[in-house]
KEKE-3310 file (N, C-alpha, C; in steps of 0.2 Angstrom, whole numbers, plus 5000, padded with zeros to 4 digits):
npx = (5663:5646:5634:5618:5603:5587:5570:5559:5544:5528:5516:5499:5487:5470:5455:5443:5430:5412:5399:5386:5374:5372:5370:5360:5351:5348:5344:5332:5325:5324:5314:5305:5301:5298:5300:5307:5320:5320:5326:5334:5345:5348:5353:5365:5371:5376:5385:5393:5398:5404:5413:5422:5420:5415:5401:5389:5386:5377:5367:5364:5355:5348:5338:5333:5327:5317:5310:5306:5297:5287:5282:5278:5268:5259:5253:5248:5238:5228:5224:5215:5209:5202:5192:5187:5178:5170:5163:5146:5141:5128:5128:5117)
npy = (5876:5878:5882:5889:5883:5887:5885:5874:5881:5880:5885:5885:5882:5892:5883:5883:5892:5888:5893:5904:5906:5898:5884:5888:5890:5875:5869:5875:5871:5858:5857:5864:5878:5882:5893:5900:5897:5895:5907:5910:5900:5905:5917:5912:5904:5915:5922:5912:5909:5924:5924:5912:5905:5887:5878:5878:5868:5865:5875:5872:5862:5865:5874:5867:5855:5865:5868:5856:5853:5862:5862:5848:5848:5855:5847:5837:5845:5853:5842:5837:5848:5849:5837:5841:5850:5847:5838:5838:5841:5846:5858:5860)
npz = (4974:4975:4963:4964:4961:4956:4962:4955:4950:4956:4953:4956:4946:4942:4942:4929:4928:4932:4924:4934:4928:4921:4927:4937:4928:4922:4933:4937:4927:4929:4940:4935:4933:4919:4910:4916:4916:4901:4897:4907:4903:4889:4893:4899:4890:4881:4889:4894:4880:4879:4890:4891:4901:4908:4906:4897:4891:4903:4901:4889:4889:4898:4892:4881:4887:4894:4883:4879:4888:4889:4876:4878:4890:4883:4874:4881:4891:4882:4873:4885:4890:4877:4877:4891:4888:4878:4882:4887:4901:4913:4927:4936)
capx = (5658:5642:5629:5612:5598:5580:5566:5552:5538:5522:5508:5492:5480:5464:5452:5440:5425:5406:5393:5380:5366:5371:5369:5353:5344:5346:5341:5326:5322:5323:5310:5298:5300:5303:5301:5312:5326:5323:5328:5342:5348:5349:5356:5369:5374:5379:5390:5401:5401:5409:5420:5424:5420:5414:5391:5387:5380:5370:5363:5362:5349:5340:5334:5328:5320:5313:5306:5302:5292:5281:5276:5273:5263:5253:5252:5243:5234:5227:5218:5211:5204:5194:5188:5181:5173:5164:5156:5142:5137:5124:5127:5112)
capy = (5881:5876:5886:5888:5883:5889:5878:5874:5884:5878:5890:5881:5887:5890:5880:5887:5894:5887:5900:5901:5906:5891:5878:5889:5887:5870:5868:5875:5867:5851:5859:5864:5885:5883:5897:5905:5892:5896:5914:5909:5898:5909:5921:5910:5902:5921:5924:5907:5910:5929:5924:5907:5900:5882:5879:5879:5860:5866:5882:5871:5857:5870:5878:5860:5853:5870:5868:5850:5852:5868:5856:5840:5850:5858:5842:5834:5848:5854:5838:5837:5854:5849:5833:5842:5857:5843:5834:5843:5842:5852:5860:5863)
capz = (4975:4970:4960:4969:4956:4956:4964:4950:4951:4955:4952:4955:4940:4945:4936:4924:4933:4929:4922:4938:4927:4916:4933:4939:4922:4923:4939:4938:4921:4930:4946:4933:4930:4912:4905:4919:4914:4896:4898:4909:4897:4884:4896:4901:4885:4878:4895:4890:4875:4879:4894:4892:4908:4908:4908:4889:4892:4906:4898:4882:4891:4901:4885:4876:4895:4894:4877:4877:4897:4886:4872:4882:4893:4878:4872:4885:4894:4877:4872:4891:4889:4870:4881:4895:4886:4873:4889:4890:4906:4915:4932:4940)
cpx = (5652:5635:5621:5608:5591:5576:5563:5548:5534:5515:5503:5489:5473:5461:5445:5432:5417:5401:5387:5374:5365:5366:5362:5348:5343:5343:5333:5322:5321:5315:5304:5295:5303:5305:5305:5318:5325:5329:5334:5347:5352:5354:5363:5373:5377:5382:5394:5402:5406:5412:5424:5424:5416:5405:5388:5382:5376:5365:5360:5353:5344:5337:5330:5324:5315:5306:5303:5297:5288:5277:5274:5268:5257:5251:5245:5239:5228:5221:5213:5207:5198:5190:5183:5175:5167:5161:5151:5138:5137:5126:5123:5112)
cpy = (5878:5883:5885:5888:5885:5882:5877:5877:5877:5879:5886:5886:5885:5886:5885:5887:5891:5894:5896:5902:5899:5885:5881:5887:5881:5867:5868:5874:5861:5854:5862:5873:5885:5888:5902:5903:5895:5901:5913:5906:5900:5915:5917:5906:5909:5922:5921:5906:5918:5928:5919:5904:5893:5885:5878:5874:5863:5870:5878:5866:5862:5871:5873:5855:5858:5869:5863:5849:5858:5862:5851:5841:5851:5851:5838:5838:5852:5848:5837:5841:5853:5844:5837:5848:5852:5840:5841:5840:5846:5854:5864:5865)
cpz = (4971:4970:4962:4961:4961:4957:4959:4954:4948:4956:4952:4949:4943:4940:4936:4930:4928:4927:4928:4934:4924:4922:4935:4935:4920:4927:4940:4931:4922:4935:4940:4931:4924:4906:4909:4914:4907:4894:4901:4906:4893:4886:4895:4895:4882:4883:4892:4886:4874:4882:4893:4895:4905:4911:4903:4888:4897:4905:4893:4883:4896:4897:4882:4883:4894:4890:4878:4883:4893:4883:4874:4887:4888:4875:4875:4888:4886:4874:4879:4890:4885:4876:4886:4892:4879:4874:4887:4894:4910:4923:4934:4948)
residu = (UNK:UNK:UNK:UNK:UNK:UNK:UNK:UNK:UNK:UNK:UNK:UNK:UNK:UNK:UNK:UNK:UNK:UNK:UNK:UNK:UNK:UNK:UNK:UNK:UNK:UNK:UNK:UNK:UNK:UNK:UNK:UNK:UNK:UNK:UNK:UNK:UNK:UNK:UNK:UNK:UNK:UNK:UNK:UNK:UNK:UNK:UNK:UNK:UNK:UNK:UNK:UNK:UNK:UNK:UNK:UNK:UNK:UNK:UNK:UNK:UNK:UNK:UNK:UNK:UNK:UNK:UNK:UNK:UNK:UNK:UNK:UNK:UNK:UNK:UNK:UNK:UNK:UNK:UNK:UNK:UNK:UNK:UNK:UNK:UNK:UNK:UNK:UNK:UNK:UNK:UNK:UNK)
# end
């Protein structure tokens, strides 16, 4: 007589879920809304760090894209400005 064994289980586990606002706010910190992205960022860095979902890198480069596409604009747009308001020329 022989004794019937059990099959192995093979639960598929899901795999760990990405945070969307993580992906969104670096999306749009590459396209150029950086102060959306900053905010999403931030948002989305305190989501994975509550749930633990997988995004924390792209929340974390949204935030410094974010920041470093502010100052490198104030940087360059900023000296452009003193230049043309130092011109003084006349518009008649």
């Amino acid at each position: 007589m022989t004794t019937p064994t059990a099959a192995p289980s093979t639960t598929a586990v899901a795999p760990e879920s990405t945070n969307v606002l993580s992906v969104v706010a670096f999306v749009l910190s590459l396209v150029g809304f950086n102060v959306i992205a900053i905010v999403l960022g931030f948002i989305g860095l305190s989501q994975v760090k509550k749930t633990g979902q997988r995004g924390r890198g792209f929340a974390l480069a949204a935030v410094i894209i974010g920041f470093a596409s502010i100052v490198l604009f104030a940087l360059i747009f900023i000296p452009l400005v003193v230049m043309a308001a130092s011109s003084s020329v006349a518009i008649s």
